[in-house]
N, C-alpha and C positions, 0 to 999 in steps of 0.2 A: 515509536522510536525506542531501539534496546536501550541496556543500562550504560555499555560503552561507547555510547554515541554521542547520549544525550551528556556526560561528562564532557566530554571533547566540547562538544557544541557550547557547554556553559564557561568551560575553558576560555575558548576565544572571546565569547561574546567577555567575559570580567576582565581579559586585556586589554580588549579594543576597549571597554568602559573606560578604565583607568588614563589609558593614553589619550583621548577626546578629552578627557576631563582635565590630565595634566595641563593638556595643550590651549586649553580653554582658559585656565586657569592662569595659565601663564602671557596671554596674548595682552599689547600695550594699549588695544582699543579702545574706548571708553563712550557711552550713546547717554543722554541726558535726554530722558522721557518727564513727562509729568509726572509732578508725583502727587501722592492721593490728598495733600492737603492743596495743591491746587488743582486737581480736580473739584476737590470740594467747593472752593471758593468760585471759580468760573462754573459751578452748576445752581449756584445757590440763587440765583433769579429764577431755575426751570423748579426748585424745591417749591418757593413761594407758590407754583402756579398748580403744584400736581399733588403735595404733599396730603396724606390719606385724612388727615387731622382739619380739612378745610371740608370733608365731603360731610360729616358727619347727616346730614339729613337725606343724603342719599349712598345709602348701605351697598347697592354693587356697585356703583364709582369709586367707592372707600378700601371694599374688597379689591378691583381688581388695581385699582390702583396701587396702594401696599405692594399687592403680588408683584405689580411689574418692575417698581422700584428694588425690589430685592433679586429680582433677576438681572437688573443692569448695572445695582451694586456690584453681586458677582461674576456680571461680563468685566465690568470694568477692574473689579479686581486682579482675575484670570491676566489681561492687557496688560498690567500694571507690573504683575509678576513674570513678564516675557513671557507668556503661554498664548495660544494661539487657540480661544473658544471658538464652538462654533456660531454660525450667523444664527440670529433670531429676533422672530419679529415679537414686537410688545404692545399693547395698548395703551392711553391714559384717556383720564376722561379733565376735561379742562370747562371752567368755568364762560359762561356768553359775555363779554364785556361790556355788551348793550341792553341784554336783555334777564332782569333776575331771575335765577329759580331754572334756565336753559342750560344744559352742558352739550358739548361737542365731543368727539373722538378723535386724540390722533395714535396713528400707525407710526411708529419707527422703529425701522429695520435696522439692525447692530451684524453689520459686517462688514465695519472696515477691520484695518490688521492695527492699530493704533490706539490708546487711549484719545491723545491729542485729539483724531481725528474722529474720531466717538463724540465725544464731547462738544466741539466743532456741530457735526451734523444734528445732534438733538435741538442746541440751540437755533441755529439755523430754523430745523423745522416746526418749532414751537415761537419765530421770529423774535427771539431774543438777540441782543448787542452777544456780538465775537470779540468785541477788541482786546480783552483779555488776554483770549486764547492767543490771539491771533500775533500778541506780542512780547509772548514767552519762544525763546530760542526752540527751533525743531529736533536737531538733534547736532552732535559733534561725533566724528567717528562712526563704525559701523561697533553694534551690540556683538554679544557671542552668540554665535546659532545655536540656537537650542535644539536638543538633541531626544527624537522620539521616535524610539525604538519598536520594533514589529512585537504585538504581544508572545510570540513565543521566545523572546528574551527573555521575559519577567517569569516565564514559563519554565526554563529552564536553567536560572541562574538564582530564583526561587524567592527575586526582592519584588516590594510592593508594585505594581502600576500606577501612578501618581494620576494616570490618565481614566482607572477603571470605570469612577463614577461618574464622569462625562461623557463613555461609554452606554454606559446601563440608562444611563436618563436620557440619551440618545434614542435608546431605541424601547423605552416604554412610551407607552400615554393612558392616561385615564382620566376619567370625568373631569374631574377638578382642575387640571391643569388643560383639559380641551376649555374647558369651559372660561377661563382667564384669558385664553388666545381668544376666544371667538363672540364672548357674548356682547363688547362693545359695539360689532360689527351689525349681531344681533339686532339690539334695540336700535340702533338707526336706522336698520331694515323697517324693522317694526314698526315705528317713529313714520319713516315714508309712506307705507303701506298704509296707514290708521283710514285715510282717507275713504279707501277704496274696498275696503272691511266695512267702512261705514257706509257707504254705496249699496254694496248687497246686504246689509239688513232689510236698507231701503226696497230697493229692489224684490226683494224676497216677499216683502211684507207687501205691497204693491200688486203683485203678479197673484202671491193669496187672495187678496181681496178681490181683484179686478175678475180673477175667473172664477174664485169660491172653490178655489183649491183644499181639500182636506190637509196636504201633507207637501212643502219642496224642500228637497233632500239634494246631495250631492257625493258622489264619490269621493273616500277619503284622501285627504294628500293632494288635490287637485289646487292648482296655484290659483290666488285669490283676482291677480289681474285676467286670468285665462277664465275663472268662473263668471264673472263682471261682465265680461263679452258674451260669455253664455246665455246669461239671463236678459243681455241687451238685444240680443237675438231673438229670444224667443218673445219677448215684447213686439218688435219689431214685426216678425211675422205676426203675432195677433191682428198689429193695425192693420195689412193689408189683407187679412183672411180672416173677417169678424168672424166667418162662417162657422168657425172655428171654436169660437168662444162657449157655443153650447156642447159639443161634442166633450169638452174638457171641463166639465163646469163638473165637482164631486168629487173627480178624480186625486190623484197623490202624480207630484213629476218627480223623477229623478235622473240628475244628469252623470251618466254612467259611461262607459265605453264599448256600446253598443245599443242599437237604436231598435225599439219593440215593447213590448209588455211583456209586465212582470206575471210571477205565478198567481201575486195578490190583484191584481191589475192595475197594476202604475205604469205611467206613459213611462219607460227609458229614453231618455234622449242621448245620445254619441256626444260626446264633446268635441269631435275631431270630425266629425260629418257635417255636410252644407245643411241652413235650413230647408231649402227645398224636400230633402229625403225627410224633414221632419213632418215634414207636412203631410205628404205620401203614406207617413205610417198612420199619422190622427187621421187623415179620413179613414182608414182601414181597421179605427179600434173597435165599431160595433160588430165586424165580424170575427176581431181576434177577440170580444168579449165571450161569444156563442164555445169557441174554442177552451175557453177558461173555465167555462163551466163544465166541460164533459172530464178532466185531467183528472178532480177529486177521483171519480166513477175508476178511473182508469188504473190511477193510486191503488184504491182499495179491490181492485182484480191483482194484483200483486202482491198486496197483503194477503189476501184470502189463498193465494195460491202458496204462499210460504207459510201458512199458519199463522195470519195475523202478527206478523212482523210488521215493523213500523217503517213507513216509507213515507220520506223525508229529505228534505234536500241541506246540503252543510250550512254551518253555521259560519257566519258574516261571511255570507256569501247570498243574499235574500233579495235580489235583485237576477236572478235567473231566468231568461226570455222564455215564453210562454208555447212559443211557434217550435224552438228546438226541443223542450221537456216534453213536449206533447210527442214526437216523433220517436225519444231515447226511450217514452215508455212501450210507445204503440207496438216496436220491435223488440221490445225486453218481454215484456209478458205475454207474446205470442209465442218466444221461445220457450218459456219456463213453462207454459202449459202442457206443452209437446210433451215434452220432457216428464213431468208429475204425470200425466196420463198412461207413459210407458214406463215410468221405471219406481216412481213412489220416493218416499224420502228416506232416509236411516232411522232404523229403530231406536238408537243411542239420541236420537231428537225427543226432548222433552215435546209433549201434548202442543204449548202453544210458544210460539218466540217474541209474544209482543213486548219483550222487556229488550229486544233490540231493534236497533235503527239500521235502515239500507238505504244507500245516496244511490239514484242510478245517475248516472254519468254521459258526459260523450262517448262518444265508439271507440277514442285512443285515450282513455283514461285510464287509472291505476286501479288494479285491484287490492286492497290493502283495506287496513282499522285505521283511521281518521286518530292524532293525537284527542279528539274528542269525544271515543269509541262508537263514532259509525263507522258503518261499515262501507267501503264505497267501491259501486261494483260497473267497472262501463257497461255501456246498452249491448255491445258486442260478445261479453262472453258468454263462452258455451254454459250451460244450466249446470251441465254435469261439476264442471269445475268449482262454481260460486257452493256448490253444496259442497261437496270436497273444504273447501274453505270456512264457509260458513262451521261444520263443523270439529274443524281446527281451533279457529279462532273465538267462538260464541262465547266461554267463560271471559278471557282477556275482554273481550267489545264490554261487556257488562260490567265487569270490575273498571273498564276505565271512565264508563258512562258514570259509571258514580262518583268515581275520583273528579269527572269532572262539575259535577255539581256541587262537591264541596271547594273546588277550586274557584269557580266561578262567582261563589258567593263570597272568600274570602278575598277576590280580584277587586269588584266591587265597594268594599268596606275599606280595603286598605286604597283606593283612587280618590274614595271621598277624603281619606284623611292624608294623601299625599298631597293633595290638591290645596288643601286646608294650609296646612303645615310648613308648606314650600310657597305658601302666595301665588301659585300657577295661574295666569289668566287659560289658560287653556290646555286639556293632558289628554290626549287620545294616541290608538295604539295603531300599528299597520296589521292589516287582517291577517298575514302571516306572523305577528306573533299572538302564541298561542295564550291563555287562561294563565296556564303554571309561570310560564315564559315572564307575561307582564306582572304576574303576581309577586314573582321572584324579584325583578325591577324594583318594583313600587317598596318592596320592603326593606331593601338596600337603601333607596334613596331616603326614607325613613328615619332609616342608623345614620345616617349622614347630614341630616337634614340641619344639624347648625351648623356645620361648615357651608354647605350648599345652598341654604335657603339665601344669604346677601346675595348670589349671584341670579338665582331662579328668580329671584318674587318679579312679579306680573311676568313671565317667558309665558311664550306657547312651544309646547311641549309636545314632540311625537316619539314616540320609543318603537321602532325597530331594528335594524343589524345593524350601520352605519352610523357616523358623526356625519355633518353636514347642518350650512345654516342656508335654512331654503329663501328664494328671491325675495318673500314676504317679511323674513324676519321671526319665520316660527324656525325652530331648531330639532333636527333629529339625534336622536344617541338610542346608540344601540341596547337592547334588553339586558344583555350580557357585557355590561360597562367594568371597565375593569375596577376593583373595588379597594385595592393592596392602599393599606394605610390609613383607610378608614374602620 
């Protein structure tokens, strides 16, 4: 917008101001709202029941209750002052009237257009007496419309926006204020779920013994009611196929999303596949054993053909079926022989490369340095190009193979002590975030950790991209939580 436009423009708009405002000023209307000391007195039963000074022996009741109390002071405020907030929802956590030492949750949503009718609906939904409310006059007259201008007014007439920071706190969020919205929801997740948590210990512990299992494992993130049917499955099948019980007797299971043996050889079982196919694979594990033993062999003709490069599959990724690794190399190192037999490697190649790692891959996989510096190469590419790459890239793989062992160790030391520090019953990460990723996390929440800890202690805890509070009552937040103010 030029110079003489935008005068013009702030012209009208400081007329039009003026004249709305005369006009408003001058109107013989008059509206009789509530006012904030009878707000106060018709809310002073719902203070009795919520007020932060009653939780003291339970520290995120105390926390989030406080918080939401001073959120719907300043809804109620806003209302009071003819402003028009927007809706939002709030928690409180309320005492069992039956039972000591139990609290409840309730949800109430703030968007009606009224204090009156604010005030009305909390008690209502916390079944408190209305007749207060209910017998103070509504209103007499219509109010003056208030008047809320498009931000390029403020823009161009150069006065404050009364409305900016209901703006700006619109459209942020981070941790702490996710965490107020959501974790009452949380723990009664939680709370429901205990049962069924405590089932598969059982479970687990049962199916160990019963077949002299080494190891049962489970895919990360995998919902606790969906896993519970897993393991009732695979019981199930035992009883009617004891035949069974020896073939698995030593072994490690793990319930993955896909059904075969691993490279260590652990039964994979599908979570989303009928028992039947489970069954079909465990007769079939002594000959995908015979298979398991030949891969090491097959590893090291790859190694030896790249000069004792390290070949290796990615990391929290250790569950990789047996039948397709065997195939990605059997076609990999057939090519790269070819290849080294006719054409040799580059002289700028140091003597030996076993200070790097190479993932082979499926046939439509990436070729690329792994944030964990392997290198990762599908079964499909030409030989010529992986060396081309290889050495492009050989310094960076190394340099970040080591970054990542000192990350790794420093991931580890700060989980123990976020874990510690925060009361987490439970902190694990999703395999796509990386070492540096959840390290970075864990040390934020750290700085944070006395504001955060009232609301975390006992939470299960997953950090990858997303907020989200999953069906069990464990909660996601993302690695990269927005941090502004802590």
């Amino acid at each position: 917008m030029n110079t003489y436009y935008s005068c013009h423009v702030a012209k009208w708009y400081t007329r039009t101001f003026r004249f709305v405002r005369s006009s408003a000023s001058g109107s013989k209307s008059f509206c009789r709202y509530l006012s904030s000391a009878q707000v106060s007195t018709a809310l002073r039963p719902f203070y009795f029941l919520v007020h932060p000074d009653l939780f003291g022996q339970f520290p995120r009741a105390q926390h989030i209750n406080d918080a939401s109390l001073k959120s719907l002071n300043s809804h109620l405020d806003s209302l009071l002052n003819h402003k028009k907030p927007r809706p939002v929802s709030i928690q409180f956590y309320v005492k069992d009237k039956n039972v000591q030492g139990i609290l409840h949750t309730v949800a109430v949503q703030l968007n009606k257009t009224t204090a009156r009718a604010t005030v009305h609906d909390i008690l209502s939904e916390f079944d408190l007496p209305t007749k207060y409310v209910d017998s103070l006059p509504e209103k007499t007259g219509k109010p003056d419309r208030e008047i809320r201008w498009h931000h390029s007014f403020y823009d161009a007439t150069g006065t404050v926006n009364p409305y900016e920071e209901e703006y700006t706190a619109r459209t942020r969020e981070n941790l702490y204020s996710w965490l107020i919205k959501n974790m009452g929801e949380a723990e009664r997740r939680l709370s429901v779920s205990k049962p069924i948590r405590q089932d598969i210990v059982r479970l687990r512990q049962s199916l160990i013994e019963d077949l002299k299992l080494t190891e049962l494992t489970w895919e990360r993130g995998l919902g606790t009611t969906h896993l519970r049917g897993c393991m009732q499955g695979l019981m199930a099948l035992i009883a009617h196929h004891q035949e069974i019980k020896a073939i698995l007797e030593g072994r490690a299971i793990h319930f993955g999303n896909e059904t075969g043996i691993s490279l260590s050889g652990s039964l994979v079982l599908s979570t989303s596949e009928v028992r039947n196919q489970w069954l079909k694979v465990i007769h079939h594990l002594p000959e995908q054993d015979a298979m398991i033993r030949r891969i090491p062999d097959m590893q090291k003709a790859v190694s030896n053909t790249l000069l004792d490069i390290q070949v290796t599959h990615r990391k929290y990724q250790p569950f990789l079926l047996a039948e397709n690794y065997s195939q990605q190399l059997r076609r990999f190192v057939t090519a790269l022989g070819d290849y080294r037999g006719r054409n040799g490697y580059p002289k700028s190649w140091p003597e030996t490369l076993s200070n790097i790692q190479l993932v082979v891959e499926s046939a439509s996989g990436p070729l690329m340095v792994s944030p964990t510096g392997q290198i990762l190469v599908p079964s499909s590419c030409p030989p010529a190009q992986l060396v081309n790459f290889i050495t492009e890239n050989m310094e960076e793989a190394e340099r970040m193979i080591n970054n990542y062992k000192s990350v790794r160790w420093r991931e580890k030391a700060l989980h123990r002590q976020c874990k510690e520090e925060l009361g987490l019953d439970f902190l694990e990460k999703d395999d796509s975030v990386t070492p540096d990723m959840m390290a970075e996390c864990l040390a934020r929440l750290l700085e944070a950790s006395y504001r955060l800890s009232p609301l975390l202690s006992g939470a299960r805890v997953w950090v990858t991209h997303y907020y989200t509070v999953m069906l069990d009552g464990e909660i996601c937040i993302p690695w990269n939580w927005d941090k502004e103010k802590y």
